[in-house]
PDB file of N, H, CA, C and O in Angstrom:
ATOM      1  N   UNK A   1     -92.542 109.150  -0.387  1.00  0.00           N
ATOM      2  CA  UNK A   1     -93.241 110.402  -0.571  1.00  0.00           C
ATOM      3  C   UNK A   1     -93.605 110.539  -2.060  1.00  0.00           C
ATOM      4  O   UNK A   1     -92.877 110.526  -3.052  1.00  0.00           O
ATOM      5  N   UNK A   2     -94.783 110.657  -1.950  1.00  0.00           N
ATOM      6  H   UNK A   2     -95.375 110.668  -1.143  1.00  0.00           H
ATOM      7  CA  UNK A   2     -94.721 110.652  -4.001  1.00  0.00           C
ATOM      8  C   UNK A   2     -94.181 112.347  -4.462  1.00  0.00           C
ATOM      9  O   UNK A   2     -93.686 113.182  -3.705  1.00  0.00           O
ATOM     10  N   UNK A   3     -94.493 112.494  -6.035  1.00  0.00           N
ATOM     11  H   UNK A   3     -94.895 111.815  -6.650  1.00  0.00           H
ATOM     12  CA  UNK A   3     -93.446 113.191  -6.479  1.00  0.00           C
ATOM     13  C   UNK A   3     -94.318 114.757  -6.407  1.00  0.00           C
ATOM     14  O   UNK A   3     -93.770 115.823  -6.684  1.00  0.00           O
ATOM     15  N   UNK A   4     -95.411 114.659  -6.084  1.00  0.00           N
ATOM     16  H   UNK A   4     -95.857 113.792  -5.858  1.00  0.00           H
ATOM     17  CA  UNK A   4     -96.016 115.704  -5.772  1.00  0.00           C
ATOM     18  C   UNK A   4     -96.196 116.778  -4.838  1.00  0.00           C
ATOM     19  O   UNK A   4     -96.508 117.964  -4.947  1.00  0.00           O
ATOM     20  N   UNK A   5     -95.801 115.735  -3.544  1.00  0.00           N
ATOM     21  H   UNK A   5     -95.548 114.772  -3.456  1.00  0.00           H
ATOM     22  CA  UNK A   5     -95.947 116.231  -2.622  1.00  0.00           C
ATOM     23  C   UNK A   5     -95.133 117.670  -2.551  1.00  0.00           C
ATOM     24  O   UNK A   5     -95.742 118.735  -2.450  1.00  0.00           O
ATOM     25  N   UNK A   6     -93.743 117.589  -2.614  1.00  0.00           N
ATOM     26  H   UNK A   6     -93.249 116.723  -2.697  1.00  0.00           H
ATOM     27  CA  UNK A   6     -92.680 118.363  -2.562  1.00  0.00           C
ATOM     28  C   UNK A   6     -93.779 120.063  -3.216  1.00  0.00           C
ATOM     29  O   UNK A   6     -94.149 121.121  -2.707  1.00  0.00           O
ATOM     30  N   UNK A   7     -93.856 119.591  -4.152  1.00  0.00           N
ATOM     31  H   UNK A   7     -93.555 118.732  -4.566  1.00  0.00           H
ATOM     32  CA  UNK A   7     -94.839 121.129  -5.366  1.00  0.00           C
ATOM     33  C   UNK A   7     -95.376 121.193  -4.379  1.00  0.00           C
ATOM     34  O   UNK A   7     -94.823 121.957  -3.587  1.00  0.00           O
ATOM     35  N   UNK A   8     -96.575 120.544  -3.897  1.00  0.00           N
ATOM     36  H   UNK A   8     -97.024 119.924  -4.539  1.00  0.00           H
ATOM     37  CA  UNK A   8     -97.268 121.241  -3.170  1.00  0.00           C
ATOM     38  C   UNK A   8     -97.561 121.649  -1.974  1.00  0.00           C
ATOM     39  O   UNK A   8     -98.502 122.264  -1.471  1.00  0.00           O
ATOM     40  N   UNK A   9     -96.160 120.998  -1.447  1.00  0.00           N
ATOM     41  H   UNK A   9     -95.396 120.498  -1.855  1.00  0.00           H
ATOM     42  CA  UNK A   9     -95.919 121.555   0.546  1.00  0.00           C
ATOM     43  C   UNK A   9     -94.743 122.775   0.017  1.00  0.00           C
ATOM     44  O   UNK A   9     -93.869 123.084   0.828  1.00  0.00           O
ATOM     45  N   UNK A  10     -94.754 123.259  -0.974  1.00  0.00           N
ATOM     46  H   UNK A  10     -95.464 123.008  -1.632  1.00  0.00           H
ATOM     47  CA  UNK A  10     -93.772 124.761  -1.282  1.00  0.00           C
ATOM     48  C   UNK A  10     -94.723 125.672  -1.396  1.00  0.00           C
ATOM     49  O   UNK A  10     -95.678 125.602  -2.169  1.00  0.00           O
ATOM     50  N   UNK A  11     -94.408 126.840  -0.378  1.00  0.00           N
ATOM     51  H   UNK A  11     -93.632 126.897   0.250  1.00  0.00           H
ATOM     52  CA  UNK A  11     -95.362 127.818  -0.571  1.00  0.00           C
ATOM     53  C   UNK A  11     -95.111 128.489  -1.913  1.00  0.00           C
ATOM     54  O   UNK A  11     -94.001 128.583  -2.437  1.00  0.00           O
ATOM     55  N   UNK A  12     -96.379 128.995  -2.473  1.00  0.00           N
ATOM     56  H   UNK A  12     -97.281 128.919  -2.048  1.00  0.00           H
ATOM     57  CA  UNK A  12     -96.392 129.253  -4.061  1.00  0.00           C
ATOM     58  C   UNK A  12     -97.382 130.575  -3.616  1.00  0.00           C
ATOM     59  O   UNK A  12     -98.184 130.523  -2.684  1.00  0.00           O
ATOM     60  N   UNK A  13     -97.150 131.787  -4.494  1.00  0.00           N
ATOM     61  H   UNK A  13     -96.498 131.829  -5.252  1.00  0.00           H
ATOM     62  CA  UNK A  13     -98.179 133.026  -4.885  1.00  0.00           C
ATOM     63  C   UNK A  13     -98.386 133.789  -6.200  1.00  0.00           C
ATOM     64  O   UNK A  13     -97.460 133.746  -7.010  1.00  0.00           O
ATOM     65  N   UNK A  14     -99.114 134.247  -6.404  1.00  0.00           N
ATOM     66  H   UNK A  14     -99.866 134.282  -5.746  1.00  0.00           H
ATOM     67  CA  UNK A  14     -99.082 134.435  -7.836  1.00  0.00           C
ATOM     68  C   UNK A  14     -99.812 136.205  -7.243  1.00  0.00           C
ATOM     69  O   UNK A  14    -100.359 136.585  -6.207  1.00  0.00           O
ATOM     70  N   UNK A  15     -99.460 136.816  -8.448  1.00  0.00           N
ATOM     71  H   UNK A  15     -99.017 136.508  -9.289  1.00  0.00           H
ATOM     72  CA  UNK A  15    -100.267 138.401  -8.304  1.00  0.00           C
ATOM     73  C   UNK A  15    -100.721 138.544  -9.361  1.00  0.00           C
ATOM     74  O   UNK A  15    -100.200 137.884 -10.260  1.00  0.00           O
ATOM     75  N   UNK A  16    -101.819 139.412  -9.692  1.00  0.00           N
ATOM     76  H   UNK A  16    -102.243 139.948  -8.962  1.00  0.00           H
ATOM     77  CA  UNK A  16    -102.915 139.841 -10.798  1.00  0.00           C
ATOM     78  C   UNK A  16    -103.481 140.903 -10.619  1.00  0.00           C
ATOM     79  O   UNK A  16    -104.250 141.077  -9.674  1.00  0.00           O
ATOM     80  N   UNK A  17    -103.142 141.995 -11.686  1.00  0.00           N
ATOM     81  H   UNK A  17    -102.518 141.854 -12.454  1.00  0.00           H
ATOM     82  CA  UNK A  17    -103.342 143.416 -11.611  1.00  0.00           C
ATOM     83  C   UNK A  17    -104.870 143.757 -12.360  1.00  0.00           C
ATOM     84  O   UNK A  17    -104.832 143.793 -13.590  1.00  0.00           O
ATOM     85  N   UNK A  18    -105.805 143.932 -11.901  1.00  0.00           N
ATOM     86  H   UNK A  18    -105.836 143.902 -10.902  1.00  0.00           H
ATOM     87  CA  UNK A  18    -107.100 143.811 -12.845  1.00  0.00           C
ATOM     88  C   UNK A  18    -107.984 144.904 -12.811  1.00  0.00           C
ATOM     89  O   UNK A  18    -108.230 145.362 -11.695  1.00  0.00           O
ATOM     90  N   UNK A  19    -108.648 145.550 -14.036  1.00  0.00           N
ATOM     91  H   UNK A  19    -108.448 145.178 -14.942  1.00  0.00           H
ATOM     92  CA  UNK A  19    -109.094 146.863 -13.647  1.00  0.00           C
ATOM     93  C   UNK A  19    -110.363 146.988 -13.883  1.00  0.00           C
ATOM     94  O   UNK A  19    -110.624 146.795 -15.071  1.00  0.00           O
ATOM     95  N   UNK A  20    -111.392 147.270 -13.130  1.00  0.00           N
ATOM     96  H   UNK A  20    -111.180 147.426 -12.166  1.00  0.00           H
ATOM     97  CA  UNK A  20    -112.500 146.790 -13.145  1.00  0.00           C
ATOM     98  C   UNK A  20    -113.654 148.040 -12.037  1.00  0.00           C
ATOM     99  O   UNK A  20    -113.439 148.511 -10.920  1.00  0.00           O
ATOM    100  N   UNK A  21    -114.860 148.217 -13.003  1.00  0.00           N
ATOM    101  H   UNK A  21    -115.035 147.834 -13.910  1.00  0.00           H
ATOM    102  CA  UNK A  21    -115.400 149.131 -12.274  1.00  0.00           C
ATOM    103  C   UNK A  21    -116.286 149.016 -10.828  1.00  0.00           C
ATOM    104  O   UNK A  21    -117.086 149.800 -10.317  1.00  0.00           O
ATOM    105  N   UNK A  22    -115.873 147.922 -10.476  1.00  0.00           N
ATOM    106  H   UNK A  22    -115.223 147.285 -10.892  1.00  0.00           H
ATOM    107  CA  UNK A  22    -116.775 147.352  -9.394  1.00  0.00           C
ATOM    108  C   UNK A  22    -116.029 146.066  -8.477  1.00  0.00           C
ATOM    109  O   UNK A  22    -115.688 145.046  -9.076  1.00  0.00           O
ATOM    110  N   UNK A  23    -115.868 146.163  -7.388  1.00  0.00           N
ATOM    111  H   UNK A  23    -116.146 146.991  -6.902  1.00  0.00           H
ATOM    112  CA  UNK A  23    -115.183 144.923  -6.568  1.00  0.00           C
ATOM    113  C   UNK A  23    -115.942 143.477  -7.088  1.00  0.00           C
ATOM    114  O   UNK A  23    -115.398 142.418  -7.400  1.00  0.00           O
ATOM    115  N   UNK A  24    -117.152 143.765  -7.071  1.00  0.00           N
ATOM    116  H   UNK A  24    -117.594 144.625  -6.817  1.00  0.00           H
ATOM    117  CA  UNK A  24    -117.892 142.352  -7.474  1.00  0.00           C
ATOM    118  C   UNK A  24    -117.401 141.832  -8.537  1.00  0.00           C
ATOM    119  O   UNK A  24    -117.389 140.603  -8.600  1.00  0.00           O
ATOM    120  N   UNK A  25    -116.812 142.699  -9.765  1.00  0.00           N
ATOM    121  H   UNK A  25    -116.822 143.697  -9.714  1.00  0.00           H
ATOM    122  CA  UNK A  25    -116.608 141.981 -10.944  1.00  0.00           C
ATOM    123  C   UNK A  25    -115.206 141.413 -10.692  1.00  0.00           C
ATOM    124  O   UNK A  25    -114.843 140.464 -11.388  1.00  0.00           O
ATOM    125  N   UNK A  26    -114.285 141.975  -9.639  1.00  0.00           N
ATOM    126  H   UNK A  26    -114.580 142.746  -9.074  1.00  0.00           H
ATOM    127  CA  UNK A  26    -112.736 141.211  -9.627  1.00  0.00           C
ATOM    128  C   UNK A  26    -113.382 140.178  -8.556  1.00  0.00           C
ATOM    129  O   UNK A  26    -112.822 139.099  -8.745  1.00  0.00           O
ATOM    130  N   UNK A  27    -114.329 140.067  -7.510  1.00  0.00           N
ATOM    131  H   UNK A  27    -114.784 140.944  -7.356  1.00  0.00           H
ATOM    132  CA  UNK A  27    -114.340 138.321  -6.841  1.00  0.00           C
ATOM    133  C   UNK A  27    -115.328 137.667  -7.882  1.00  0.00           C
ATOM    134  O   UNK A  27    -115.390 136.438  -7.860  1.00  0.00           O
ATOM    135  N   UNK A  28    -116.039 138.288  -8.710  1.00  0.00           N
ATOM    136  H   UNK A  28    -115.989 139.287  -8.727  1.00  0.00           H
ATOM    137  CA  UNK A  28    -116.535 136.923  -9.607  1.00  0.00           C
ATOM    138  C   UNK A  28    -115.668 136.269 -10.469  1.00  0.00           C
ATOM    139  O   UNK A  28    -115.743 135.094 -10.831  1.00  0.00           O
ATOM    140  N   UNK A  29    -114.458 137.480 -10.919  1.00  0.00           N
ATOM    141  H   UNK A  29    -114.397 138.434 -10.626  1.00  0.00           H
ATOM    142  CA  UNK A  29    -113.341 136.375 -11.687  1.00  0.00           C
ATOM    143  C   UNK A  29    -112.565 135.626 -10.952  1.00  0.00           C
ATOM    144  O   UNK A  29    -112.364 134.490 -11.383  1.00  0.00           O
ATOM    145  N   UNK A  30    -112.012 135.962  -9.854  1.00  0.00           N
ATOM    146  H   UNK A  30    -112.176 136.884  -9.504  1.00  0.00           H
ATOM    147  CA  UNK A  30    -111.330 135.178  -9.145  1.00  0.00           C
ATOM    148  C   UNK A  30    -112.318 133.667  -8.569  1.00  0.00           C
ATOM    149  O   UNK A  30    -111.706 132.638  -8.285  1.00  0.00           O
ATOM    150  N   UNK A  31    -113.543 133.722  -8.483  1.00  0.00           N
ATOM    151  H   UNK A  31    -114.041 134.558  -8.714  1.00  0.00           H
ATOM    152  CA  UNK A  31    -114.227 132.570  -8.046  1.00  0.00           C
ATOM    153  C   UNK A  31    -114.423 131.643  -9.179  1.00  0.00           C
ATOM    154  O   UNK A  31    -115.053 130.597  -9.021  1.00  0.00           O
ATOM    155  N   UNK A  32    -113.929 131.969 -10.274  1.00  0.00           N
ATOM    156  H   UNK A  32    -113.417 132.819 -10.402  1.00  0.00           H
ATOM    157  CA  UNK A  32    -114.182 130.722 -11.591  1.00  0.00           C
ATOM    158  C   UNK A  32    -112.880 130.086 -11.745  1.00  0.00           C
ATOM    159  O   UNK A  32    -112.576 129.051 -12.338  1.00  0.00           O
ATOM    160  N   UNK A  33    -112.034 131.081 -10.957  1.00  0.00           N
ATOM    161  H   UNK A  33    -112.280 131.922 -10.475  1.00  0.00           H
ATOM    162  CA  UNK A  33    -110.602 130.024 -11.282  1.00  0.00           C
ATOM    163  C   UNK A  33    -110.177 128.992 -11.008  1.00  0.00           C
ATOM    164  O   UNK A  33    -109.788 129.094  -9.844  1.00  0.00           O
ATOM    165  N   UNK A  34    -109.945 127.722 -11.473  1.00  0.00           N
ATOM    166  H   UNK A  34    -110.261 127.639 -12.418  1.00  0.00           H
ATOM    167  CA  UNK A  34    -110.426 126.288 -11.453  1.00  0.00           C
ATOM    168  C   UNK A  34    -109.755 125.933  -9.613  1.00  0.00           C
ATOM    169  O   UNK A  34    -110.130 125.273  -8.644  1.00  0.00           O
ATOM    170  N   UNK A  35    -108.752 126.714  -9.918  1.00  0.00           N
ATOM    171  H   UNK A  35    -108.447 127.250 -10.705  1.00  0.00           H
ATOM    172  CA  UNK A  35    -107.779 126.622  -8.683  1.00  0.00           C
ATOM    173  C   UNK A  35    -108.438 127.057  -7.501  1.00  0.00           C
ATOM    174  O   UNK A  35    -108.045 126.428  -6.518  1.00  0.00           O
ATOM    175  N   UNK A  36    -109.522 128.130  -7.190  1.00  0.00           N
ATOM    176  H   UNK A  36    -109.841 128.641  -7.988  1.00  0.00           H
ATOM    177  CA  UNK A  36    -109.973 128.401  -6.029  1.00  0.00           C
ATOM    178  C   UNK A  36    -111.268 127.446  -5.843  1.00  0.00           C
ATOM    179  O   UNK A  36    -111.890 127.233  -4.803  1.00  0.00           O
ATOM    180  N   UNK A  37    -111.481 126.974  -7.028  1.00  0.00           N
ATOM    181  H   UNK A  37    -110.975 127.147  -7.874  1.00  0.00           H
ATOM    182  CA  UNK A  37    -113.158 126.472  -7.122  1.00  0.00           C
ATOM    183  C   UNK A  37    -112.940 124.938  -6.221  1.00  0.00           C
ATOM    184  O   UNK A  37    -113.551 124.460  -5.265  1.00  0.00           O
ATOM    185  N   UNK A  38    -111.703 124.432  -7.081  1.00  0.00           N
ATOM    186  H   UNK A  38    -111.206 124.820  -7.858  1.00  0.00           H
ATOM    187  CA  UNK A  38    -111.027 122.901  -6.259  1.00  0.00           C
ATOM    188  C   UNK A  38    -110.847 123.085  -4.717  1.00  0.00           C
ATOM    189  O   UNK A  38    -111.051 122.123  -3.977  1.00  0.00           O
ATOM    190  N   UNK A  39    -110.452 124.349  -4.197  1.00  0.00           N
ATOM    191  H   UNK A  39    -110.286 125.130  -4.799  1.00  0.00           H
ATOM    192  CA  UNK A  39    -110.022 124.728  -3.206  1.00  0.00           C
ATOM    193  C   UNK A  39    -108.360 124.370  -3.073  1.00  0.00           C
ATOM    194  O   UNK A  39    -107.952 123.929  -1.999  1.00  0.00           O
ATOM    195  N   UNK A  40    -107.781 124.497  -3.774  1.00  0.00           N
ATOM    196  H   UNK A  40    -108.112 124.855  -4.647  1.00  0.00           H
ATOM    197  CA  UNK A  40    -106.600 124.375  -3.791  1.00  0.00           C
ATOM    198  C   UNK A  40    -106.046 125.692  -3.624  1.00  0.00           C
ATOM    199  O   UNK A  40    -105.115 125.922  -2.852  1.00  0.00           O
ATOM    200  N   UNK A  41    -106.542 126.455  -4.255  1.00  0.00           N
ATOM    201  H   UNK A  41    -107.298 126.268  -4.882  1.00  0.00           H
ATOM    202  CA  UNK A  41    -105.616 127.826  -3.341  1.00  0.00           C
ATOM    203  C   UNK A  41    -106.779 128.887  -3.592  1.00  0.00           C
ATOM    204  O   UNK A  41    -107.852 128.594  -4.118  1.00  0.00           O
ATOM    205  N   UNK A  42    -106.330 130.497  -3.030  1.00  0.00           N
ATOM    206  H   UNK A  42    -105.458 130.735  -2.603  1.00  0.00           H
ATOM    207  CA  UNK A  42    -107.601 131.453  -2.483  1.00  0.00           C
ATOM    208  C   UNK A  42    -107.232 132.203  -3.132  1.00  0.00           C
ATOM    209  O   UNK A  42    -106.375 132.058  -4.004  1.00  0.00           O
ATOM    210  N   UNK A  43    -107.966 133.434  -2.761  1.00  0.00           N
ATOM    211  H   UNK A  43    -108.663 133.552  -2.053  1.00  0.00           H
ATOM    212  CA  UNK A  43    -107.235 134.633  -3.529  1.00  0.00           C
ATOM    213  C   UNK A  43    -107.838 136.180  -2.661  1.00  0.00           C
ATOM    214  O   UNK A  43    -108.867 136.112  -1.988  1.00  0.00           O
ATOM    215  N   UNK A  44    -107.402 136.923  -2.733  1.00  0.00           N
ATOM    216  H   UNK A  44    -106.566 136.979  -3.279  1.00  0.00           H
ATOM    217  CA  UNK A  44    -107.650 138.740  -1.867  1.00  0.00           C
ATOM    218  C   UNK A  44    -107.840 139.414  -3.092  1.00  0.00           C
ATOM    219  O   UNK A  44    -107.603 139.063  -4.247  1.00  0.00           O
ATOM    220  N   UNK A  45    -108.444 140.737  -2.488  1.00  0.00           N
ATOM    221  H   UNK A  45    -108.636 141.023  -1.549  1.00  0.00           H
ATOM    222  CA  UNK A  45    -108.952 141.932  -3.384  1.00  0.00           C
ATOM    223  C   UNK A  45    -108.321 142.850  -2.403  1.00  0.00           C
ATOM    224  O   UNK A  45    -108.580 142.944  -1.203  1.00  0.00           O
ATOM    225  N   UNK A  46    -107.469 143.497  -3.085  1.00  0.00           N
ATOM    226  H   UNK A  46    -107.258 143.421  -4.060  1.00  0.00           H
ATOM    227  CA  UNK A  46    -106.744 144.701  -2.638  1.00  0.00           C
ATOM    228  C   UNK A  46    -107.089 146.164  -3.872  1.00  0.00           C
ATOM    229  O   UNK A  46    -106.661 146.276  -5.020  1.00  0.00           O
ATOM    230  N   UNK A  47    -107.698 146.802  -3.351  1.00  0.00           N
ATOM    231  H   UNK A  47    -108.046 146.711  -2.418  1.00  0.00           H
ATOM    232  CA  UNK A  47    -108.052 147.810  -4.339  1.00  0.00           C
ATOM    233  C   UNK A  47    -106.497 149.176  -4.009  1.00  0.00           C
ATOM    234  O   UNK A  47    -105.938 149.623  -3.008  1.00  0.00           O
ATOM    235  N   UNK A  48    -106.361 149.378  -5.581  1.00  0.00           N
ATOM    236  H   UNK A  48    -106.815 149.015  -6.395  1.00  0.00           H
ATOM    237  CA  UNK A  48    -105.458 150.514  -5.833  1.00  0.00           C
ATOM    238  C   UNK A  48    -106.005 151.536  -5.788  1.00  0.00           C
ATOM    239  O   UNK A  48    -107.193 151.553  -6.110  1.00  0.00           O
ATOM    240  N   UNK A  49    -105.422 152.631  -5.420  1.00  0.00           N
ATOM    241  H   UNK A  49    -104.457 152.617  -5.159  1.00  0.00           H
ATOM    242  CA  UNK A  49    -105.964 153.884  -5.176  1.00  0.00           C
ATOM    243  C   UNK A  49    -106.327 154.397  -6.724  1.00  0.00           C
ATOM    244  O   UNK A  49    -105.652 153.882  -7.616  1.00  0.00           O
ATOM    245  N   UNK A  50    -107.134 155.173  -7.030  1.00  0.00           N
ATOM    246  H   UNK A  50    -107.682 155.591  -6.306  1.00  0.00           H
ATOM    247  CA  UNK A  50    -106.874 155.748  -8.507  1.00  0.00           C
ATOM    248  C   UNK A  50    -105.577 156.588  -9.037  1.00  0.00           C
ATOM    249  O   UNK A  50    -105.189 156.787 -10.188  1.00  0.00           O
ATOM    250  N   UNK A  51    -105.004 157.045  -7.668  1.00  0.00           N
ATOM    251  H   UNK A  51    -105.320 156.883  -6.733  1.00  0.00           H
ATOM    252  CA  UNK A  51    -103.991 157.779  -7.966  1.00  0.00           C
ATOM    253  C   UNK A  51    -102.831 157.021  -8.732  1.00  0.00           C
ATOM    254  O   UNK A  51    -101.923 157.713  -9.193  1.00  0.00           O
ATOM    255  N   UNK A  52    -102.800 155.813  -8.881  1.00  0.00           N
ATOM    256  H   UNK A  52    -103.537 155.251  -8.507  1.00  0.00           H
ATOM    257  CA  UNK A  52    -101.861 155.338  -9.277  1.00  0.00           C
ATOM    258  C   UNK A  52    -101.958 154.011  -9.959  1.00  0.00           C
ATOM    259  O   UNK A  52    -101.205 153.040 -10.034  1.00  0.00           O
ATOM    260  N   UNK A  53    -103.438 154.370 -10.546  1.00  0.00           N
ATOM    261  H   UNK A  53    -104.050 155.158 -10.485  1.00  0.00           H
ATOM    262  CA  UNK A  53    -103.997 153.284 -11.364  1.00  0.00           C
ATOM    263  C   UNK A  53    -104.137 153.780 -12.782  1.00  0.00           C
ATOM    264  O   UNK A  53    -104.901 154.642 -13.215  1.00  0.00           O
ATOM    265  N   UNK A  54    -103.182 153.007 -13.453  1.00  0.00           N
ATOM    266  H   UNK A  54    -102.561 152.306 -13.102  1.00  0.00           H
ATOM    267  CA  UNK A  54    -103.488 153.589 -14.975  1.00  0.00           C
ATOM    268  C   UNK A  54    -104.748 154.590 -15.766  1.00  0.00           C
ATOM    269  O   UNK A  54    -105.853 154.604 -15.225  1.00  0.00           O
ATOM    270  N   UNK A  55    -104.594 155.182 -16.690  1.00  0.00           N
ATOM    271  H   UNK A  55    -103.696 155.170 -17.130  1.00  0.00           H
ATOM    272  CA  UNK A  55    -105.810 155.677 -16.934  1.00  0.00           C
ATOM    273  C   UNK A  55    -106.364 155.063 -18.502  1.00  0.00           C
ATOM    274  O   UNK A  55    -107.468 155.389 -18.938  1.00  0.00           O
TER     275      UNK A  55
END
């Protein structure tokens, strides 16, 4: 089994809090990230309410 495999049959997630006036501008950053572009991993848009989004 080479030494990679192991990393990458472990499920892995990462989170990113981003504040932005428009949904389009959080999937255009997420689509440059080298990692989704390879297709190696994806990413969601979950929008925060304002109530509890910094000001």
């Amino acid at each position: 089994m080479p030494p990679w495999h192991q990393v990458l049959s472990t499920p892995v997630w990462g989170l990113a809090v981003v504040t932005a006036r428009e949904a389009d501008e959080v999937h255009a950053l997420g689509a440059k990230d080298p990692a989704v572009g390879s297709g190696l991993a994806t990413f969601e848009v979950h929008p925060m309410p304002d109530a509890i989004a910094r000001s």
